[in-house]
N, C-alpha and C positions, 0 to 999 in steps of 0.2 A: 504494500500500500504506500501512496506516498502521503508525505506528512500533515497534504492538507484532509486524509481519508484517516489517519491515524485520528488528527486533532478529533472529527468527529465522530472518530469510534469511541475516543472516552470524553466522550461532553465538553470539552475542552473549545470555550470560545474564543474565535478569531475573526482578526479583521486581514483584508487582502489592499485595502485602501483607507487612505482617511488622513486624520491625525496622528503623529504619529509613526506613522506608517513609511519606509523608503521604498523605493521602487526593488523590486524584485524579494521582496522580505514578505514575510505571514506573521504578524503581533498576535500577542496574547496575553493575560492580563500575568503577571513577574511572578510566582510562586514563592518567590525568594526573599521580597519584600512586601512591605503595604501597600499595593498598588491596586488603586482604585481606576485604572484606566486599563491601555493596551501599550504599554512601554514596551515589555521585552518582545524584539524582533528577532528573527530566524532567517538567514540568506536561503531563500529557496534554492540556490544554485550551488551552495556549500553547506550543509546544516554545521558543520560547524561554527559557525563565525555567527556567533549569537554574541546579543547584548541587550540590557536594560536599560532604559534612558535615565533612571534612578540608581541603580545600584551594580551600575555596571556588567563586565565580561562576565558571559556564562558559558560551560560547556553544554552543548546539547545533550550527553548522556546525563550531567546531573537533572536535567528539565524534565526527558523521558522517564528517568529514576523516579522524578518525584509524582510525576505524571499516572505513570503505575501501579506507585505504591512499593516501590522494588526493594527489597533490603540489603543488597551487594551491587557494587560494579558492573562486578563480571557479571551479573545475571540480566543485568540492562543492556550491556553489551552484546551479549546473546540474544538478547530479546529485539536488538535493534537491527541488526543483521539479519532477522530472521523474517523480520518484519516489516521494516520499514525502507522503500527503495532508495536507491543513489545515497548511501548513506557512506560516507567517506570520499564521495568522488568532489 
């Protein structure tokens, strides 16, 4: 799946436009922080190269980690690979 079929396999709301928003990124609201909007973006063309417009760089495994529910690394890892397409390209 790709990350925009992930987002809405776990209820996970996102913007593709707007505020906020860079061109080629998918926002969602920060996990990490209080964030009451859609700051943390995700380069659709890299999922690595995430960030928070509050609180800064994120990795995308911690996002998907938290996203899941995961209790290890490595089981996000596996889980992302397994799951979710272009994921390290």
């Amino acid at each position: 799946m790709n990350i925009l079929e992930f987002f809405d396999e776990y209820h996970v709301r996102y913007w593709v436009q707007g505020n906020n928003v860079a061109k080629g990124h998918v926002n969602i609201q920060c996990p990490f922080c209080n964030d009451q909007s859609n700051h943390l973006g995700v380069n659709l063309k890299n999922y690595k190269k995430c960030s928070c417009w509050k609180c800064g760089k994120k990795y995308f495994e911690d996002i998907v980690k938290e996203i899941i529910g995961s209790n290890s690394k490595k089981e996000t890892i596996e889980f992302i690979k397994n799951n979710i397409d272009n994921y390290g390209k």
